[in-house]
C-alpha positions as CSV (number, residue, x, y, z in Angstrom):
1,X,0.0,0.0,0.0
2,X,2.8,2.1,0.7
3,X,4.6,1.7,-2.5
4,X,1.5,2.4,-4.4
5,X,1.1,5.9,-2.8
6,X,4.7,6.8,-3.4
7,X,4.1,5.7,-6.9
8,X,1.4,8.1,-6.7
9,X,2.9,10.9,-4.9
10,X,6.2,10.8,-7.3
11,X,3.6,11.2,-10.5
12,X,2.1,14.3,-8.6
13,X,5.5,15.4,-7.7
14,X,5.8,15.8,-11.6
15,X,2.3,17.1,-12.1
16,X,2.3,19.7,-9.7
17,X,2.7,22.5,-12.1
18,X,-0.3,22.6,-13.4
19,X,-1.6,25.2,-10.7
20,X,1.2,27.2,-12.9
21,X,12.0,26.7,-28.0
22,X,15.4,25.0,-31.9
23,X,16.4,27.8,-33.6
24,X,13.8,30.0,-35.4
25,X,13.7,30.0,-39.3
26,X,16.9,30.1,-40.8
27,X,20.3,29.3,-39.5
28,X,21.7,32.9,-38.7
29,X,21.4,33.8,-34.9
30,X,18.7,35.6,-33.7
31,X,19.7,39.5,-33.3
32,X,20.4,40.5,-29.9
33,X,19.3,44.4,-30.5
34,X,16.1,45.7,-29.8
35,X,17.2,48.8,-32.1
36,X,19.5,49.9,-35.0
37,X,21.4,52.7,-34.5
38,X,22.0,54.9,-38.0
39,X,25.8,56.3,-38.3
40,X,26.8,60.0,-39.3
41,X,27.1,59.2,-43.3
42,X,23.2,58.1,-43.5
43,X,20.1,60.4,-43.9
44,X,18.5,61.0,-40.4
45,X,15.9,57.6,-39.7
46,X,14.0,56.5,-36.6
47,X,15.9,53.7,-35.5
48,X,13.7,50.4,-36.1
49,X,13.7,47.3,-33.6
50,X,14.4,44.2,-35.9
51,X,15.1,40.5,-35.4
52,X,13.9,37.0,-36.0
53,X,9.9,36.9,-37.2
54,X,9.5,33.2,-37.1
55,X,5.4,31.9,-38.1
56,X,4.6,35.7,-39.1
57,X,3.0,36.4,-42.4
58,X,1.1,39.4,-43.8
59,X,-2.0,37.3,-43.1
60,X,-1.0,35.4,-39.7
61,X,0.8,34.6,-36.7
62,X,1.7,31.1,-36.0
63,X,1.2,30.4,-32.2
64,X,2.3,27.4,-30.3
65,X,0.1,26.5,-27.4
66,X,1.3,23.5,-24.6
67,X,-1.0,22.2,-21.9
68,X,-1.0,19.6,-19.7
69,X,-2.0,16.0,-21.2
70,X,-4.7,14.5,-19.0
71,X,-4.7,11.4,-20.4
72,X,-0.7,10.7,-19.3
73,X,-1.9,11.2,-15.8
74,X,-4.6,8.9,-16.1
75,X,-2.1,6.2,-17.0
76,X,-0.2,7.3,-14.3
77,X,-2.9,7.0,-12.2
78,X,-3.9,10.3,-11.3
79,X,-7.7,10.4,-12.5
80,X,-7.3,14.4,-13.1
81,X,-9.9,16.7,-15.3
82,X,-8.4,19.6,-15.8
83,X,-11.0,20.6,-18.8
84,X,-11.2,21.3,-22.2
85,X,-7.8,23.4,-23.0
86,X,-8.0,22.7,-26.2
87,X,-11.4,24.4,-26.8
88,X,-11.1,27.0,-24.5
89,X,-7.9,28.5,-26.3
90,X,-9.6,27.9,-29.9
91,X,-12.6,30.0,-28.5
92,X,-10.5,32.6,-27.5
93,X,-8.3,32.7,-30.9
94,X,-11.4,32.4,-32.8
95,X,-12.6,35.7,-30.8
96,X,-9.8,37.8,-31.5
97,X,-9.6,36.6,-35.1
98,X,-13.4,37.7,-35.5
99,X,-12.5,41.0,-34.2
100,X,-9.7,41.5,-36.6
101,X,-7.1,39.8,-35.5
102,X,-3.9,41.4,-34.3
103,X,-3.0,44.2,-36.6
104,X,-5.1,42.2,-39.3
105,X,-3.0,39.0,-38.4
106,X,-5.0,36.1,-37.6
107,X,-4.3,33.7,-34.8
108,X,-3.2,30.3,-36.2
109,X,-3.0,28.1,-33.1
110,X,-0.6,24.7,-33.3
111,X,-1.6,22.4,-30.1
112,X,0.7,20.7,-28.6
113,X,-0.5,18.4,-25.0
114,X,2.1,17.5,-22.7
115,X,3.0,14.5,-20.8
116,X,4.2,15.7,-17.1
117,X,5.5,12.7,-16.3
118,X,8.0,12.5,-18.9
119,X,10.0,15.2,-19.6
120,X,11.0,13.5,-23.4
121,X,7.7,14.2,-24.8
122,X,7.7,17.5,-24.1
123,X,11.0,18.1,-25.6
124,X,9.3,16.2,-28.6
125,X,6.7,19.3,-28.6
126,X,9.0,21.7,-27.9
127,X,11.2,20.7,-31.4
128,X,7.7,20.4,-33.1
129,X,6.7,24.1,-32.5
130,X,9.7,25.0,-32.6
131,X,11.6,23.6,-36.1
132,X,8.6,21.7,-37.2
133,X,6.1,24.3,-37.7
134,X,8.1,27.4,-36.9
135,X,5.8,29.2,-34.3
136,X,6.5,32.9,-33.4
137,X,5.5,32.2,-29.5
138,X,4.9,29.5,-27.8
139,X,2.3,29.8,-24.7
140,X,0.7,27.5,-22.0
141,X,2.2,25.2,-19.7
142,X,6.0,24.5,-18.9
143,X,6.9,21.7,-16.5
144,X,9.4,23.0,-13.9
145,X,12.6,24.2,-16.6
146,X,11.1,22.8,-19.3
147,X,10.4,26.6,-20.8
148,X,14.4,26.7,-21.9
149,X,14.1,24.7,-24.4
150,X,11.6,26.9,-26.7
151,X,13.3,30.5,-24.9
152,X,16.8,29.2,-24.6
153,X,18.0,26.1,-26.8
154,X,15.4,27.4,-30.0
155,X,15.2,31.5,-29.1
156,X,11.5,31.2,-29.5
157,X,9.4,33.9,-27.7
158,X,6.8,32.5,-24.8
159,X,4.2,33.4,-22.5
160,X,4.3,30.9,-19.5
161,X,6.6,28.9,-17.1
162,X,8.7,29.5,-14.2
163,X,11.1,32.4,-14.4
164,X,14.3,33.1,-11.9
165,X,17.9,34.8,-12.3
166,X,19.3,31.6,-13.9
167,X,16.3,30.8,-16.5
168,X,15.7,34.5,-17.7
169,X,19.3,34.7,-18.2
170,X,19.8,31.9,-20.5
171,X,16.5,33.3,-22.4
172,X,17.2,34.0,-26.0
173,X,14.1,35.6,-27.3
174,X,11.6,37.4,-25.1
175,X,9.8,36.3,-22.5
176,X,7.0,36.7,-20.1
177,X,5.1,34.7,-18.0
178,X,1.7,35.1,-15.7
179,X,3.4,33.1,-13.1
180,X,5.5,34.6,-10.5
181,X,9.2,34.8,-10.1
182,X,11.8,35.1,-7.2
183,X,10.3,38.4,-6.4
184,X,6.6,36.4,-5.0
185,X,8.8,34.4,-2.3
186,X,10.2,37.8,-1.2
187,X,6.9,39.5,-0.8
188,X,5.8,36.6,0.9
189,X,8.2,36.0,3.0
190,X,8.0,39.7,4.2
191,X,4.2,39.5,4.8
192,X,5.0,36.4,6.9
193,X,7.3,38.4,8.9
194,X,5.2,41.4,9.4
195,X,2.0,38.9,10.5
196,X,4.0,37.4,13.2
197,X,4.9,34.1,11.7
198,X,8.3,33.9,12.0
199,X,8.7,34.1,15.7
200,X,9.5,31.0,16.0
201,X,12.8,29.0,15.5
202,X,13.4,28.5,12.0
203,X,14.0,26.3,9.2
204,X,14.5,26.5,5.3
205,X,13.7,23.7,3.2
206,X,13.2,23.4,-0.6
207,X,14.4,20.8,-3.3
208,X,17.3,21.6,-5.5
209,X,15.3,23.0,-8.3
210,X,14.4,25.9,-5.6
211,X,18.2,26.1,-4.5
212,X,18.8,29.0,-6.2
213,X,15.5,30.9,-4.7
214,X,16.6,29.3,-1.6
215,X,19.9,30.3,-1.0
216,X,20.3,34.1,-3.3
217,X,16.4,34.7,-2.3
218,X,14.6,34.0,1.1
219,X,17.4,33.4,3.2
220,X,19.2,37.0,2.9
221,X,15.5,38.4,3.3
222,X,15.3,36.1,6.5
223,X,18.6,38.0,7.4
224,X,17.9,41.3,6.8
225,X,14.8,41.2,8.6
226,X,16.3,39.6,11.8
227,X,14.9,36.3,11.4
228,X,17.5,33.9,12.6
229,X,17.4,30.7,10.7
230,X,19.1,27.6,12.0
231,X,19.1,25.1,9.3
232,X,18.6,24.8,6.0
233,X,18.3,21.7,3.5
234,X,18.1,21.0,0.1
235,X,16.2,18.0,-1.1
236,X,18.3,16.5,-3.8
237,X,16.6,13.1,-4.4
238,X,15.3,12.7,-7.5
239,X,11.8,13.8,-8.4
240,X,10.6,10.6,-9.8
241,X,12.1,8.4,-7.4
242,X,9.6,8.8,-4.6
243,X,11.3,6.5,-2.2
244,X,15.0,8.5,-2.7
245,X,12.7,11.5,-1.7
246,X,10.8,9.8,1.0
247,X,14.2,9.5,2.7
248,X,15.6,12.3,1.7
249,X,13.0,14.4,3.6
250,X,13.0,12.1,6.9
251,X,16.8,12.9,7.4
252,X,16.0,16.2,7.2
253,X,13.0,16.4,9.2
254,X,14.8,14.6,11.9
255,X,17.8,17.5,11.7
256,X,15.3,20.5,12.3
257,X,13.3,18.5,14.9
258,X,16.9,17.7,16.5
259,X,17.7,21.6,16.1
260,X,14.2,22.9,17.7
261,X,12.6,23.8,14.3
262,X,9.0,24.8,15.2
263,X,8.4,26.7,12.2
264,X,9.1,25.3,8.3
265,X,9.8,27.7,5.8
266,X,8.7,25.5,2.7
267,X,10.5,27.3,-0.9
268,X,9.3,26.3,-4.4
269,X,6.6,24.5,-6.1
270,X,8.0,20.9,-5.0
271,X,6.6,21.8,-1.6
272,X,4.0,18.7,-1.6
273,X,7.2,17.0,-1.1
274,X,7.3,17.7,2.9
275,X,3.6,17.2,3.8
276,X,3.7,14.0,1.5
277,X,6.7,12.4,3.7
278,X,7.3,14.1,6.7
279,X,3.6,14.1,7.7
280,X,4.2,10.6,8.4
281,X,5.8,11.2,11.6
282,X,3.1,12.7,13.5
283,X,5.6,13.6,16.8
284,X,6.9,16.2,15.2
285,X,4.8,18.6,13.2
286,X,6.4,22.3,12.7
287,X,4.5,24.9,11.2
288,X,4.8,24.9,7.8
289,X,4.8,27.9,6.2
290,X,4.5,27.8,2.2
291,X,6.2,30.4,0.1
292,X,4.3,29.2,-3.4
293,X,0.7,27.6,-3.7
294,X,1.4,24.5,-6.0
295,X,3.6,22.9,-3.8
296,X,0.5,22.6,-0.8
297,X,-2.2,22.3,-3.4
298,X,-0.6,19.6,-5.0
299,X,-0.6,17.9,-1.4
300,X,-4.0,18.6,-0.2
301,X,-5.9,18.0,-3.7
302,X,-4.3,14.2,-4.2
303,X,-6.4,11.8,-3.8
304,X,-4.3,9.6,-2.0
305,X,-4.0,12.1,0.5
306,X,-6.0,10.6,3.2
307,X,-4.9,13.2,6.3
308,X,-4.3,16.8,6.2
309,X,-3.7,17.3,9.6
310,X,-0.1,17.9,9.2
311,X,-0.9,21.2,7.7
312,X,-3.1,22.3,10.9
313,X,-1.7,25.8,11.6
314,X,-0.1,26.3,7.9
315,X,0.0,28.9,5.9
316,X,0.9,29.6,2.4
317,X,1.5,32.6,0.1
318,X,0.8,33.6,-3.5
319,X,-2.0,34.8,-6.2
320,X,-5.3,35.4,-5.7
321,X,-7.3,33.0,-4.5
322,X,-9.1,30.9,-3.6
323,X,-10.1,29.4,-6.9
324,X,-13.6,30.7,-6.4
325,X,-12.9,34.1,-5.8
326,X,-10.5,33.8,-8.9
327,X,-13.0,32.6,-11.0
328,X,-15.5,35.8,-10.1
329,X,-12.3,37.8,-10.7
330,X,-14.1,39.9,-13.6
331,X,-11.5,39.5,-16.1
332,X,-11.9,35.6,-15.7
333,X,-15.4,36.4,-15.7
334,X,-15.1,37.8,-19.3
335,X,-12.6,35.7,-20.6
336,X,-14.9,32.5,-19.3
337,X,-17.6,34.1,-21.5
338,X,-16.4,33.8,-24.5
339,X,-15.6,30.2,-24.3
340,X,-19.5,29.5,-22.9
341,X,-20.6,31.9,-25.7
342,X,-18.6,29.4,-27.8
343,X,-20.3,26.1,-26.3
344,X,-17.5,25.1,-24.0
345,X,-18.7,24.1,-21.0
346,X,-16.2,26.1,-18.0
347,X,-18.0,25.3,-14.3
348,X,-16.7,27.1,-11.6
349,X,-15.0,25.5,-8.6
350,X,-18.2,25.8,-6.5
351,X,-20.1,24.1,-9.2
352,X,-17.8,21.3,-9.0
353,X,-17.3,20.8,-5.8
354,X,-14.9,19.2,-4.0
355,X,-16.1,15.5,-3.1
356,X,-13.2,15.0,-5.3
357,X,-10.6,17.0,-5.4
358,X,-9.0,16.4,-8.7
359,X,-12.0,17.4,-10.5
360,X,-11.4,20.3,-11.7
361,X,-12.1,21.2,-14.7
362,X,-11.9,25.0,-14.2
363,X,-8.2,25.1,-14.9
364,X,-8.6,25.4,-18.6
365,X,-9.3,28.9,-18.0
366,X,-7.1,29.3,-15.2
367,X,-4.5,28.7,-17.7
368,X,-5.4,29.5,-21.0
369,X,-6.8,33.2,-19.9
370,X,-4.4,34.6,-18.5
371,X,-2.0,32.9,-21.5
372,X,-4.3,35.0,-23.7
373,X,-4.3,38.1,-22.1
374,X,-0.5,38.5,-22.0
375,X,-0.2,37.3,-25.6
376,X,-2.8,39.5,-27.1
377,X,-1.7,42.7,-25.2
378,X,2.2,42.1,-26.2
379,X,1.2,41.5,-29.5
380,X,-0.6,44.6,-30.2
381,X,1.5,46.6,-28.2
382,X,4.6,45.6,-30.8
383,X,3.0,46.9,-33.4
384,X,2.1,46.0,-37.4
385,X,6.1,45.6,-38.0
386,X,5.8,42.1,-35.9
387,X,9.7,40.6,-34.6
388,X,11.3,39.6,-31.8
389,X,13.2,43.6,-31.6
390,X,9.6,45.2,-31.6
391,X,7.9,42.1,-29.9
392,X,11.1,42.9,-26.9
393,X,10.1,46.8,-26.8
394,X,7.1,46.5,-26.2
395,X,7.6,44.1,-23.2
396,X,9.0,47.0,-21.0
397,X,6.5,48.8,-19.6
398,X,3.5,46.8,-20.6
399,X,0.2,46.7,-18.5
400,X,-2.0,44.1,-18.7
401,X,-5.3,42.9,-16.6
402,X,-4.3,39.2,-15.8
403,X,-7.1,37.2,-15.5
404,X,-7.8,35.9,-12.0
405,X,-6.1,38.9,-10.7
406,X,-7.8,41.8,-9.8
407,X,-4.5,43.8,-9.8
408,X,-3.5,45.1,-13.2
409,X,0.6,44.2,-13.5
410,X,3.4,46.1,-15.1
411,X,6.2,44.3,-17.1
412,X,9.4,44.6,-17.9
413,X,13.1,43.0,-17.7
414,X,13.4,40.5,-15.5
415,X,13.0,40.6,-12.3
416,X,9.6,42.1,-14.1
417,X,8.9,39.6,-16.4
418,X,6.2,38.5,-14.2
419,X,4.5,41.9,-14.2
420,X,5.2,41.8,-10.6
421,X,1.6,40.4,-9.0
422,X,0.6,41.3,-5.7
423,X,1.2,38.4,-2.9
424,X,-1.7,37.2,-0.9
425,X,-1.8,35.3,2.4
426,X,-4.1,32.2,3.2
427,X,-4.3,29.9,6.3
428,X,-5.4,26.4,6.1
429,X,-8.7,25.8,7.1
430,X,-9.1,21.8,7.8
431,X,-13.2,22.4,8.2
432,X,-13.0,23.7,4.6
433,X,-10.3,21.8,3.2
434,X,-8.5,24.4,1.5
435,X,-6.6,27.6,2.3
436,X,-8.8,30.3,2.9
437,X,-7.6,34.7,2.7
438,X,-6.0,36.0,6.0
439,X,-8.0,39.3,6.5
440,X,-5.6,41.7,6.1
């Protein structure tokens, strides 16, 4: 029974970002300049952005969309439904096309589903999009660093994915993404601070993925505020070996209860990781205090999660939420609109339920809105003369409503390619079942 759910748990571990490109045409290297400059012989000119225009014709833009591949987790036996992505994106594309497109260019989507549970397929995709068909951007979902190989290895543009120091800079064409960056765990762990939650003796834990957010982020904050930390751990088993992780995690568990720990500042999205494990030893049960939402979610949503009482007295930081309140968000509301105007059938969470947990097929517009929003607004904003120099321009400075956030964001060069969202606090209610907003 107890291999089974660590079979289980190591296939979430590699799902859990759902809640979150081969060179372009040609062999010459994408240009590096967002500008030309002219010299003193030539007639005065504006200088002109140029570079790479890969999928961009006078008629259409070529756009590569990834999401998650329900039926891989099925076989892996987690019985998810995570909607119709598929249909919700076409609705959207279908609406901007009937509205003129962008700059008279029409949307011409190429679908690509992911497997999360095996990182090859996805490479797969990303060479598909990529040399295959040639995309100009590729949007939608990114398993942990799988967003370098469109941005980095095939200096494709995206919308989507994890972005830190390291990632944005190996990027080779521009890049933004909805979800948020190294700033988020800052803001959160400040919040945490000012609420009072680090009074207590300390701990630092993340998986080596995070070490980087771990180690140059959160714990100089931790410094600087006073916070005295006394241990830290990096979980370096691998991902899909659930039993390397299951021990992994109880040596360190058994350090911070040996040093005092009371309080467990959990870093990065493979935060199920600690709950999962450590939650087996029920003598020692620190306050866990999550710095990202998909690392608890990821816990508390799996269906072989049969007791949450681990998390009594948790909290977590991150994006609006709950999902509810992210659904009303009226941008979502909109966006969900045109897809039901379209016949696609998008219930909210409260519709749905939560009998069972990984029903939730709501998260087609959690990610393929927000994908859209971003996309559309970047697109316009780099006007009728479409490459990756005007397409990087406009990036800096560019507002867009997010859907599911009711705060508009701002980007820019990383660390802004995020647009900077606003962090929100949440404390685990076990009545409820979820994480519910600490009243500010």
């Amino acid at each position: 029974m107890r291999s089974k759910q660590l079979r289980r748990s190591g296939a979430l571990a590699l799902a859990a970002m759902l809640f979150v490109a081969a060179c372009t045409a040609g062999d010459e290297e994408p240009e590096a300049e967002s500008g030309t400059s002219s010299d003193t012989a030539s007639t005065e000119t504006t200088p002109t952005a140029t570079g790479p225009a890969p999928g961009v014709t006078d008629d259409t833009i070529k756009i590569g969309v990834t999401y998650v591949d329900v039926a891989s987790l099925v076989a892996s036996g987690l019985d998810y439904d995570l909607g119709e992505h598929e249909a919700v994106y076409n609705a959207l594309f279908d609406a901007i096309n009937a509205d003129g497109g962008i700059h008279g260019r029409q949307i011409e989507p190429v679908f690509a589903p992911i497997d999360p549970t095996n990182p090859a397929p996805a490479e797969e995709k990303c060479v598909q999009l990529t040399e295959d068909e040639d995309v100009f951007m590729v949007i939608g979902f990114f398993l942990n660093e799988a967003v370098l190989c469109p941005v980095s290895l095939h200096a494709t543009a995206v919308v989507g994915g994890g972005m830190n120091a390291e990632t944005a800079g190996q990027a080779e064409a521009p890049w933004l993404t909805w979800t948020p960056d190294t700033d988020q765990p800052e803001t959160v762990t400040r919040a945490l601070a000012e609420a009072g939650e680090l009074d207590g003796t300390v701990g630092v834990y993340g998986a080596e993925r995070d070490q980087s957010t771990l180690e140059d982020t959160v714990v100089p904050v931790l410094d600087e505020l006073g916070i005295d930390v006394v241990e830290t751990a990096i979980m370096d088993a691998p991902a899909d070996d659930p039993t390397a992780v299951d021990a992994s995690v109880d040596v360190i568990a058994e350090r911070f209860e040996a040093s005092g720990v009371d309080t467990v500042v959990i870093v990065g999205a493979s935060g199920q990781d600690w709950p999962t494990y450590a939650g087996d030893n029920a003598s020692y049960r620190p306050k866990l205090l999550f710095l990202e939402q998909t690392g608890a979610r990821a816990f508390y949503t799996n269906a072989a999660t049969t007791d949450t009482s681990v998390l009594e007295g948790s909290l977590l930081g991150g994006g609006y939420g709950p999902d509810q309140a992210r659904f009303e968000e009226a941008a979502l509301q909109e966006c969900v609109q045109i897809a039901t105007d379209a016949g696609v059938e998008v219930p909210s969470p409260d519709e749905v339920g939560d009998d069972d947990p990984s029903n939730q097929p709501y998260q087609a517009a959690f990610q393929a809105c927000p994908d859209v929003d971003i996309m559309r607004a970047w697109l316009e904003a780099a006007g009728e003369d479409l490459n990756y120099g005007t397409l990087a321009a406009a990036a800096d400075g560019l507002e867009v409503a997010v859907s599911g956030d009711p705060e508009a964001r701002t980007f820019g060069p990383f660390p802004d390619g995020d647009g900077n969202p606003t962090a929100y606090l949440f404390a685990w209610d076990e009545s409820a079942g979820e994480y519910l907003p600490v009243e500010s």
